[in-house]
C-alpha positions as CSV (number, residue, x, y, z in Angstrom):
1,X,9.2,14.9,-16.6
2,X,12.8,14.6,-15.9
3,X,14.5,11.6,-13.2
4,X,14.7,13.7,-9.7
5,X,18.1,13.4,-9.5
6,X,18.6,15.6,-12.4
7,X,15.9,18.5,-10.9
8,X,17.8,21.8,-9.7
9,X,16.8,22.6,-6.2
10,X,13.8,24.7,-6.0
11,X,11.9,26.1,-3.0
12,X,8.5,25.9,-3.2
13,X,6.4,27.6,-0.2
14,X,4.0,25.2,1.6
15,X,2.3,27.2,4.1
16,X,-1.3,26.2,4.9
17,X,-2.2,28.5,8.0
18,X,-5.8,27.1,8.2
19,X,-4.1,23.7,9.7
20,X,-1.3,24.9,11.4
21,X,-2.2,28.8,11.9
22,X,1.0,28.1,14.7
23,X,3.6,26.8,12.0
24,X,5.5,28.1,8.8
25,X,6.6,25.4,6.3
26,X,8.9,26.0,3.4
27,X,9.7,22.8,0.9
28,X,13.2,23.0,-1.2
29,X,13.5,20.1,-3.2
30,X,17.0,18.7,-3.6
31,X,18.8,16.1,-5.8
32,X,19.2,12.4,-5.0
33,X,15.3,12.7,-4.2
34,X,15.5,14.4,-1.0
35,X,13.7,17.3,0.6
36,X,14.0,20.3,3.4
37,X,11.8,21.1,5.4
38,X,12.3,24.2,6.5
39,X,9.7,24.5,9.5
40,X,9.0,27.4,12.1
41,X,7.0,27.6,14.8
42,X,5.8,30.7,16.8
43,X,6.5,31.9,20.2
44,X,2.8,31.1,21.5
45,X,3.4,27.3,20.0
46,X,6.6,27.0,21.8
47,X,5.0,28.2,25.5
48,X,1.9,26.0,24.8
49,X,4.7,23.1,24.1
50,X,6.3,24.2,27.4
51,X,3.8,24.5,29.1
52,X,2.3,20.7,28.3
53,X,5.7,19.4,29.3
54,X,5.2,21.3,32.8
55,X,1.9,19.2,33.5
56,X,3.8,16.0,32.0
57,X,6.8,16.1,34.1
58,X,4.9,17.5,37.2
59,X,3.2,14.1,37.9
60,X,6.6,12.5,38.2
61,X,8.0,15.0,40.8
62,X,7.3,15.2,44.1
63,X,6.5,19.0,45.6
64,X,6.8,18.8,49.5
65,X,2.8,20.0,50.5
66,X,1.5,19.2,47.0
67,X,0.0,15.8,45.5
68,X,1.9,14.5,42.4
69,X,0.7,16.9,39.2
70,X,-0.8,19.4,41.5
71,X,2.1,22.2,42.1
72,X,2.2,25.3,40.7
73,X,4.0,24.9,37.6
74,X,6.8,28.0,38.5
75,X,7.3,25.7,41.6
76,X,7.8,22.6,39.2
77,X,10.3,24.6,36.6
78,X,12.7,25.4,40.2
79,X,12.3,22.2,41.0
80,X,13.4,20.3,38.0
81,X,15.4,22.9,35.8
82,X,14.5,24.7,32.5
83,X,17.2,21.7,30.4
84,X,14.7,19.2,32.0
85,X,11.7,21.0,30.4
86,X,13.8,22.1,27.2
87,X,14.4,18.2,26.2
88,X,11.3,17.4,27.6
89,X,9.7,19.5,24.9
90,X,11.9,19.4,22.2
91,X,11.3,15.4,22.2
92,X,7.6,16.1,21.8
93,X,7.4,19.1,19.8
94,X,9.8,18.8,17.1
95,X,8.3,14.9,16.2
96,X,4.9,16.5,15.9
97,X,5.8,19.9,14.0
98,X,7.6,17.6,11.4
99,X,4.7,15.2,11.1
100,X,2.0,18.6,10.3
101,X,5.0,19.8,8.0
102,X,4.6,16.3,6.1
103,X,0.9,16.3,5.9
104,X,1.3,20.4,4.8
105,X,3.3,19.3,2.4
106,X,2.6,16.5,0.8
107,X,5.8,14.4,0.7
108,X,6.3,10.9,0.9
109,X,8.9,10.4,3.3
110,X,10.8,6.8,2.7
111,X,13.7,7.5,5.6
112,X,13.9,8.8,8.9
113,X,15.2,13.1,8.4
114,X,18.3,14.8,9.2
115,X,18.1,17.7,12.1
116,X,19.3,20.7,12.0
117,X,17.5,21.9,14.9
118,X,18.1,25.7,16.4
119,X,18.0,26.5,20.2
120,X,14.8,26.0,22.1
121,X,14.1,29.2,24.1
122,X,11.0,30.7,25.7
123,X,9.5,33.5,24.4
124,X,11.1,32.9,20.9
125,X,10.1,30.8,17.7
126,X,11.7,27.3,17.3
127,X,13.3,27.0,13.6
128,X,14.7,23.9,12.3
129,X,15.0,22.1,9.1
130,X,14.2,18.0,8.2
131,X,16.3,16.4,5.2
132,X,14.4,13.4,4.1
133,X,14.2,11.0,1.1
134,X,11.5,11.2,-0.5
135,X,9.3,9.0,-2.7
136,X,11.2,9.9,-5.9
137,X,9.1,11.0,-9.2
138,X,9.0,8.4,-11.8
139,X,8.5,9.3,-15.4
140,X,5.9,6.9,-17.2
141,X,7.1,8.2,-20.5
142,X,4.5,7.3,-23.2
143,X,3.3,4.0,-21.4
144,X,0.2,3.2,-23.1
145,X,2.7,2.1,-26.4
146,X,4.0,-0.8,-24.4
147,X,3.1,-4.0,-25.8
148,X,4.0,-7.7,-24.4
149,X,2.4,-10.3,-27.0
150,X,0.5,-12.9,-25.3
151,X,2.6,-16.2,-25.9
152,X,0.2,-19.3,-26.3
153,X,1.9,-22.4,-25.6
154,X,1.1,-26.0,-27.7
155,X,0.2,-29.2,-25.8
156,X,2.0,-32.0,-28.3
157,X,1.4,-35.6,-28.0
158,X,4.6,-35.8,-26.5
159,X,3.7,-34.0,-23.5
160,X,0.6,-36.8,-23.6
161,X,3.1,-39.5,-23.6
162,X,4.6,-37.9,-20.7
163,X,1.1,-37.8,-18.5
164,X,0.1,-41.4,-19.6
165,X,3.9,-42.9,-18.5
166,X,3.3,-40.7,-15.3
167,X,0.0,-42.4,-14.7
168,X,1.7,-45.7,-15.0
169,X,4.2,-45.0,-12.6
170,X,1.7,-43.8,-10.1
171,X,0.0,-47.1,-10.6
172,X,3.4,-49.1,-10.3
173,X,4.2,-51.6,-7.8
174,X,7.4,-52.7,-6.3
175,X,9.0,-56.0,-6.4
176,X,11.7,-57.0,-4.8
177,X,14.9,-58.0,-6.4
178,X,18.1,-59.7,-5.8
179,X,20.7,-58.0,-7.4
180,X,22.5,-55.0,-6.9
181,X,20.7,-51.7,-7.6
182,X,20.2,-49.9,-11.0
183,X,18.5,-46.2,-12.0
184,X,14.9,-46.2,-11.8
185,X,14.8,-48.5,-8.5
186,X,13.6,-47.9,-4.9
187,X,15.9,-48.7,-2.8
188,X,14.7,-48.9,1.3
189,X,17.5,-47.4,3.3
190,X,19.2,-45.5,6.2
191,X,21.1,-42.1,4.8
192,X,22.8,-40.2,7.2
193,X,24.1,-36.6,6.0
194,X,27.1,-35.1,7.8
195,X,28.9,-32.0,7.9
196,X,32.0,-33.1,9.8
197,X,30.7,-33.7,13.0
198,X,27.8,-32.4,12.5
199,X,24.6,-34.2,11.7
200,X,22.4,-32.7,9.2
201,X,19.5,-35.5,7.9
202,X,18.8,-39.2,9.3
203,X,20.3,-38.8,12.8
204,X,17.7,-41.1,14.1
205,X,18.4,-44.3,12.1
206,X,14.8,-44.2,10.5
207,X,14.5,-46.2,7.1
208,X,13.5,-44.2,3.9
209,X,12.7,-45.3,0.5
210,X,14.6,-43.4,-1.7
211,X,14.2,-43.7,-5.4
212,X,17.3,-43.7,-8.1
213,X,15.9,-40.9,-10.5
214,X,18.6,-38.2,-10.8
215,X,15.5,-35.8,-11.9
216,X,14.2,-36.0,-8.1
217,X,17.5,-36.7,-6.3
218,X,20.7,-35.0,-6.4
219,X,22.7,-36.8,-9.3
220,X,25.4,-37.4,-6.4
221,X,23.8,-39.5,-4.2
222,X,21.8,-41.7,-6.8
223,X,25.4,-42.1,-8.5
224,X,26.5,-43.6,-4.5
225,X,23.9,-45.8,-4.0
226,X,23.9,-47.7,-7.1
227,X,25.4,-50.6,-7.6
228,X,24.8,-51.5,-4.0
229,X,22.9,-54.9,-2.8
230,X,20.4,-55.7,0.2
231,X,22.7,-55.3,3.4
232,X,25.3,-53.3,1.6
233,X,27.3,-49.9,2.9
234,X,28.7,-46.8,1.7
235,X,30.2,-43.5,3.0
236,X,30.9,-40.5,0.0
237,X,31.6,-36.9,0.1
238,X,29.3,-34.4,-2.3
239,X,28.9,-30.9,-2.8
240,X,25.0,-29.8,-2.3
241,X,23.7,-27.7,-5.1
242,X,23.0,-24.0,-5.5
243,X,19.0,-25.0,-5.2
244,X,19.0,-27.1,-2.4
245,X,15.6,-27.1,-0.1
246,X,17.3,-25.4,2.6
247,X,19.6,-22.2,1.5
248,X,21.9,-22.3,4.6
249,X,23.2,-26.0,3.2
250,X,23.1,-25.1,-0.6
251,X,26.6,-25.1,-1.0
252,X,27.7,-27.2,1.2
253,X,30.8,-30.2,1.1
254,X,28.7,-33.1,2.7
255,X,29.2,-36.9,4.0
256,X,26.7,-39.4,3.0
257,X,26.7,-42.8,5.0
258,X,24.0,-45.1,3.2
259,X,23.3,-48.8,4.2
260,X,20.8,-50.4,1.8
261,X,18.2,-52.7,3.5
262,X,15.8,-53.9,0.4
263,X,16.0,-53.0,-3.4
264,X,12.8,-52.9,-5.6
265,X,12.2,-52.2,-8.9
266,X,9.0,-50.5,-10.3
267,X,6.8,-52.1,-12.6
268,X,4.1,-50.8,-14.6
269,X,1.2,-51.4,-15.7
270,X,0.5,-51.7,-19.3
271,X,-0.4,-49.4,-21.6
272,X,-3.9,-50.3,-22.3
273,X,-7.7,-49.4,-21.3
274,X,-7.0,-51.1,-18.2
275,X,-5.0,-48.2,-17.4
276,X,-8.1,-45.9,-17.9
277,X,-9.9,-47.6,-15.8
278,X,-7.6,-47.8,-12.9
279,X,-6.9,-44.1,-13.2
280,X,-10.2,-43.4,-13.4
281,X,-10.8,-41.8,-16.0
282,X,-12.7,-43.3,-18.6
283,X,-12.9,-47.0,-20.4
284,X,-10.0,-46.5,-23.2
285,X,-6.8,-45.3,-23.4
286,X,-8.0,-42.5,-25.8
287,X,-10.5,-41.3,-23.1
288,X,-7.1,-41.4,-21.0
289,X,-5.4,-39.5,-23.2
290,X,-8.0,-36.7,-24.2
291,X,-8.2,-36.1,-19.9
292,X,-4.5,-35.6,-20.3
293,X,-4.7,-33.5,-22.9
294,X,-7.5,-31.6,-21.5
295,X,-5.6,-31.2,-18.0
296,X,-2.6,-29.9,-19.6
297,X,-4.1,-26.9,-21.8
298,X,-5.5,-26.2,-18.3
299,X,-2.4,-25.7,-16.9
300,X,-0.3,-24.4,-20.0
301,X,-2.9,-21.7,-20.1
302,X,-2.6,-20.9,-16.4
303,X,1.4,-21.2,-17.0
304,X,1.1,-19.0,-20.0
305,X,-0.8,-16.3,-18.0
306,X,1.8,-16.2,-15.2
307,X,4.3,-16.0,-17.6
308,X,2.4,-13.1,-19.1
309,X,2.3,-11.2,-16.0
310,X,5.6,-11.4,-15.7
311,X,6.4,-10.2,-18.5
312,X,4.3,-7.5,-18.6
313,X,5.6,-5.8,-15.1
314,X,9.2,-6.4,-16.2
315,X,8.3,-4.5,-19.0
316,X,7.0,-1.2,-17.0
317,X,9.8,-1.9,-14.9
318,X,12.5,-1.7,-17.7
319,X,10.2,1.1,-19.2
320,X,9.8,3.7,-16.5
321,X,12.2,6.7,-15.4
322,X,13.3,7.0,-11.8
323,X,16.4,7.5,-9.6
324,X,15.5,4.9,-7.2
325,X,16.8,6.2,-3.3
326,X,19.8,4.1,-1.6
327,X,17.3,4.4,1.6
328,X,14.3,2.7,-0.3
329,X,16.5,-0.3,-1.6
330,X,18.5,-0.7,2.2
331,X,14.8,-1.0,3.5
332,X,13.8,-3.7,0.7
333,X,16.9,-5.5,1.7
334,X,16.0,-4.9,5.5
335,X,13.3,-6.6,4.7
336,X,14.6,-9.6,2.4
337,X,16.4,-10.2,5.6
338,X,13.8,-10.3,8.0
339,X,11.8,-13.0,6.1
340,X,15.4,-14.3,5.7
341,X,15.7,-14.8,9.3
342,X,11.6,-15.5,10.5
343,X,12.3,-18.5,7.5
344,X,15.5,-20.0,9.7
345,X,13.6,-19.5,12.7
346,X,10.8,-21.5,11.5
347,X,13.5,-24.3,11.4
348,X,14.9,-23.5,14.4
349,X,18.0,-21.7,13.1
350,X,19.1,-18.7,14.6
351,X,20.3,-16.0,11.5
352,X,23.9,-16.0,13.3
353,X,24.9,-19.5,13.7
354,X,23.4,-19.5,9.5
355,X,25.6,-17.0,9.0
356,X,28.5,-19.1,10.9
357,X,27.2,-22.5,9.1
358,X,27.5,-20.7,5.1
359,X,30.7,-18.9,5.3
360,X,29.1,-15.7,4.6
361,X,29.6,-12.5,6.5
362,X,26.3,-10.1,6.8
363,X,27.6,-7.1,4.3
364,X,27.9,-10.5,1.6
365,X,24.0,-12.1,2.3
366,X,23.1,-8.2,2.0
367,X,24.7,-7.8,-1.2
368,X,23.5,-10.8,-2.9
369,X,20.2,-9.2,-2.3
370,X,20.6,-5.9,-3.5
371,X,19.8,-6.0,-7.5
372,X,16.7,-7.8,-6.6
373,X,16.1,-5.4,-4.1
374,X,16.6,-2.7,-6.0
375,X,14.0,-4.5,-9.4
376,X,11.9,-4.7,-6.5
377,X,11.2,-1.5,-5.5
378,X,11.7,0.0,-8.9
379,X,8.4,-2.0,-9.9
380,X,6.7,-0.6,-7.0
381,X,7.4,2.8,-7.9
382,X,6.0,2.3,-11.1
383,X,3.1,0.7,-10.4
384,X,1.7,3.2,-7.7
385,X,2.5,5.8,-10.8
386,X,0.8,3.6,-13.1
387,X,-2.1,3.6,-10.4
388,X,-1.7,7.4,-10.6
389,X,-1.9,8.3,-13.7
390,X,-4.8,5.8,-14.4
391,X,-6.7,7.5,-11.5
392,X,-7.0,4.0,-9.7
393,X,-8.8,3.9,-6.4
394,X,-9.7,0.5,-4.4
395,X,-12.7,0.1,-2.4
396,X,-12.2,1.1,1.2
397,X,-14.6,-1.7,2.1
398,X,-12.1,-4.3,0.8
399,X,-9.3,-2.5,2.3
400,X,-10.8,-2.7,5.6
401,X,-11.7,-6.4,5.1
402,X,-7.5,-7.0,4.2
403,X,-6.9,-5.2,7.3
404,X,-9.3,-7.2,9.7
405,X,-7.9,-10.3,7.9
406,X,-4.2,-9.7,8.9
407,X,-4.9,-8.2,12.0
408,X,-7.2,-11.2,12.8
409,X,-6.5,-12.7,16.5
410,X,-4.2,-9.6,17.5
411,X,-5.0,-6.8,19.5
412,X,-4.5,-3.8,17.7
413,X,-4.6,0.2,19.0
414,X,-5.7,2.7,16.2
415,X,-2.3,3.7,15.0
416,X,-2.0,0.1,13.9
417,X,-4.9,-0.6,13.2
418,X,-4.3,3.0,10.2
419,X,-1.0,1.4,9.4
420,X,-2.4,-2.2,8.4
421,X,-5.3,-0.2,6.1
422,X,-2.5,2.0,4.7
423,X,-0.7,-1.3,3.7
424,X,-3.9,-3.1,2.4
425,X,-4.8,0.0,0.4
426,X,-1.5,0.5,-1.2
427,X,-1.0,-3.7,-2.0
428,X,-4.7,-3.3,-3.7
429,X,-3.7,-0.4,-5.8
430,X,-0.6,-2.2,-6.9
431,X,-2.6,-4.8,-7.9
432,X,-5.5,-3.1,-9.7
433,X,-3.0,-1.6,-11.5
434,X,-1.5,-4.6,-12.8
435,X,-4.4,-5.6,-14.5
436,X,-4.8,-2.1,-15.9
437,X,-1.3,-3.0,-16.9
438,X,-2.4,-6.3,-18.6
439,X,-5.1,-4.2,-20.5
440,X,-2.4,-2.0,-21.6
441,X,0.2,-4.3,-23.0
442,X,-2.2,-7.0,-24.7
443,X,-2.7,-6.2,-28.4
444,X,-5.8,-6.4,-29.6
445,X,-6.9,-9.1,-32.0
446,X,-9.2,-10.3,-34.4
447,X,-11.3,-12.3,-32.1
448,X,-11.5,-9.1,-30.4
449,X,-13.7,-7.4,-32.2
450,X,-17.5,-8.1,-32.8
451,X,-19.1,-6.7,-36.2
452,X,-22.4,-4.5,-35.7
């Protein structure tokens, strides 16, 4: 199998006369994944088109002597004009010719197509071709040799250590102190952030505790608050970082006006069986420490398994053949920016004035997305020919149980209602064959195997 973009057009006849006994379709495939359709229908489909489009626009004219939808339909054609009835069925003729030239065919249209539509007359077939992208062809190449080892990763006593100080900070109390304030304190105070005029956090003068760990806070501010006493003020400009909670700030040259009202320091408990105890979990500190270590081979395993997953569908991604369509990665990136906005909205922030508020232009936000975009749908493609080739099938019970879930409290027609299952059926697939994938990729071990 060869990437689509290297195929030389062919024309393949797709004529199925036992559907469409009114309609010819011919197929020429193209490069840069893109079809023709190259459809015609008969004289007798055009007057039956024509003649639907007569009773349609006859209940929205008025005959003098006849009720709306009742005059004779040569009396309706005088009144209105044959380029009334000529758009009138072109707009509803041509949408539904296409759509039985898809489903003749067999194509996955991922675009709206490109017209070339001839003149609509009476008494004559209607010809026109449809350019569409198409789902492109993706070449699996010899997939079942793909291997991703299964990385196991080691809890150390170190990491133990790490859980047992964690408990004791959990189990901390603050004390008040009088002195100025150091790393590793919890400081109670008002923080206002400002963007110029603009205020961003702590508007309302509310006190928060805010603790001096540059691992939880930005390095920044814990740097500007220390060495600050009860009743003490400050006012210093930062820079937000690239991860910052909210993306329309990260970034961003900031003013932070801090007043400290109280400054604690943690301490902790010792390190002892009493600390089992009051953690709950067991008498001694060894029974402390084996829950620890317990817990956290729980969660390296889970971690490990993610990780694996990962690594697994980047492989098929970075494995696979295929020209991926511009219109399939715009779409992603439609998309991206949709959540994009629903996300702002969500916080009450219209996409425009975040637009405004980063600096960015539209065309910039898009093309930050674009490689992701693009990995995105790449992996899609190759899972749905993974799911292909592997002859994967979901149960249409569970599909209609994912549709029922989303659609859940909305009222849905049928063409929706098709459209959710269609989405739920296709998500499932993907997923099923991710854990084909997983069965792929794994080498076999030892442990594997069972002797008879």
């Amino acid at each position: 199998m060869t990437d689509t973009a290297s195929e030389s057009p062919t024309e393949t006849p797709a004529t199925s006369p036992a559907k469409s006994p009114g309609v010819t379709v011919t197929l020429e495939r193209k490069a840069a994944s893109q079809v023709a359709l190259q459809v015609e229908a008969t004289a007798d489909e055009v007057e039956a088109a024509v003649q639907a489009s007569l009773r349609r626009l006859a209940g929205r004219v008025r005959i003098p002597g006849f009720r709306p939808g009742k005059a004779p339909s040569a009396m309706v054609e005088r009144a209105i004009g044959w380029e009334t009835i000529r758009h009138e069925t072109v707009d509803h003729l041509v949408p539904d010719l296409y759509r039985r030239a898809v489903d003749e065919t067999g194509v996955e249209p991922v675009g709206d197509p490109e017209l070339d539509l001839g003149e609509l007359e009476r008494d004559q077939p209607l010809k026109f071709t449809a350019t569409v992208t198409v789902k492109p062809e993706v070449d699996l190449r010899d997939y079942l040799s793909l291997r991703v080892p299964m990385e196991t990763t080691e809890v150390t006593e170190e990491s133990v250590d790490k859980a047992i100080q964690e408990a004791r900070r959990r189990h901390s109390e603050l004390v008040d102190v009088d002195r100025a304030a150091q790393a590793g304190d919890v400081i109670r105070c008002t923080l206002v952030m400002r963007r110029g005029d603009e205020i961003l956090t702590g508007g309302d003068g509310e006190e928060r505790d805010l603790e001096l760990d540059r691992e939880q806070v930005i390095p920044a501010i814990v740097d500007g608050v220390i060495g600050l006493t009860a009743g003490e003020s400050r006012s210093f400009e930062t820079t937000l970082p690239q991860d910052y909670r909210q993306e329309e700030l990260r970034g961003a040259t900031v003013t932070i006006d801090v007043t400290v009202h109280a400054v604690r320091e943690r301490v902790l408990p010792p390190e002892d069986d009493a600390l089992a105890v009051l953690d709950s979990h067991g008498p001694t500190l060894e029974d402390l420490r084996e829950h620890y270590r317990t817990a956290l081979a729980v969660e390296a395993a889970e971690q490990d398994r993610e990780h694996h997953e990962g690594a697994a569908l980047e492989a098929l991604r970075d494995h696979v053949r295929v020209d991926v369509p511009e219109t399939m990665i715009e779409r992603e990136v439609d998309r991206q920016i949709a959540d994009l906005e629903y996300r702002l909205a969500s916080l009450g922030l219209p996409l425009d004035r975040y637009i405004e508020m980063s600096g960015q232009s539209m065309a910039s936000i898009r093309s930050e997305r674009r490689d992701a975009a693009a990995s995105r749908v790449r992996l899609e493609l190759a899972l749905d020919a993974l799911a292909a080739a592997e002859g994967i099938e979901v149960d249409e019970g569970q599909v209609e149980r994912e549709a029922r879930t989303v659609a859940e409290g909305r009222r849905i027609d049928a063409a929706q209602r098709r459209r959710l299952e269609d989405l739920a059926r296709r998500d499932l697939r993907r997923r099923a064959a991710g854990q084909r994938l997983l069965e792929i990729v794994t080498p076999a071990t030892d442990s594997d195997f069972v002797a008879t």
